[in-house]
C-alpha positions, 0 to 999 in steps of 0.5 A: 518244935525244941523243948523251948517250943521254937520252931526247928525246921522253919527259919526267919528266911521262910517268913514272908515279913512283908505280909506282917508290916501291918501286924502289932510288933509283938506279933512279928518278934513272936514270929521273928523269934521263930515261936511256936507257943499258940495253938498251931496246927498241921493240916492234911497231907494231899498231893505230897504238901500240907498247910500249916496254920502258924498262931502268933497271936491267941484269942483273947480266951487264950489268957482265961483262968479257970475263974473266968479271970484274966480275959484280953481283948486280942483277936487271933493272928495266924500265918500260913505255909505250906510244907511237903512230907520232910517238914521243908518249907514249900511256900513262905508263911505269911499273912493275908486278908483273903483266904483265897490265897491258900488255894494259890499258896497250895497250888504253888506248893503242889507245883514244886513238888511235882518238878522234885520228882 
């Protein structure tokens, strides 16, 4: 990410828009604007591919201030994408209901790993 915490090697055209049609408006500009701000993490490398769980939307605890002040009744919103050792984006990030698809999302990316070598 720059120092305006926006993500540098992902682009809009590696987001999945339409598994965020059902997500709040704020939530997809938060995405179309490529934002990295929220908590995110990079999972573990395996098979030459790693998760990356993109936050575009904090639990509500995000906005506590030290006084127990300010609390918001959001839920967390994440997408998902899969990305091989240069930060290139394998799988496009999106949206799911399932956690079941990020075995199939891994293994898509695993897949085009493998025709790269």
């Amino acid at each position: 990410m720059d120092r305006n915490e926006c993500l540098v090697t992902v682009t809009t055209d590696d987001i999945d828009f339409d598994s965020l049609k059902d997500l709040p408006e704020d939530v997809v500009e938060v995405a179309q604007c490529l934002s990295i701000h929220f908590p995110s993490f990079i999972r573990w490398f395996h098979n030459g591919v790693v998760q990356v769980d993109w936050q575009l939307n904090p639990d509500g605890r995000y906005y506590l201030d030290d006084d127990g002040y300010g609390m918001a009744d959001d839920e967390v919103i994440e997408v998902y994408g899969f990305i091989d050792t240069n930060g290139n984006v394998l799988v496009k990030f999106r949206a799911f209901k399932e956690s079941s698809e990020l075995e199939t999302m891994r293994q898509e990316a695993e897949k085009k790993v493998k025709i790269r070598v």
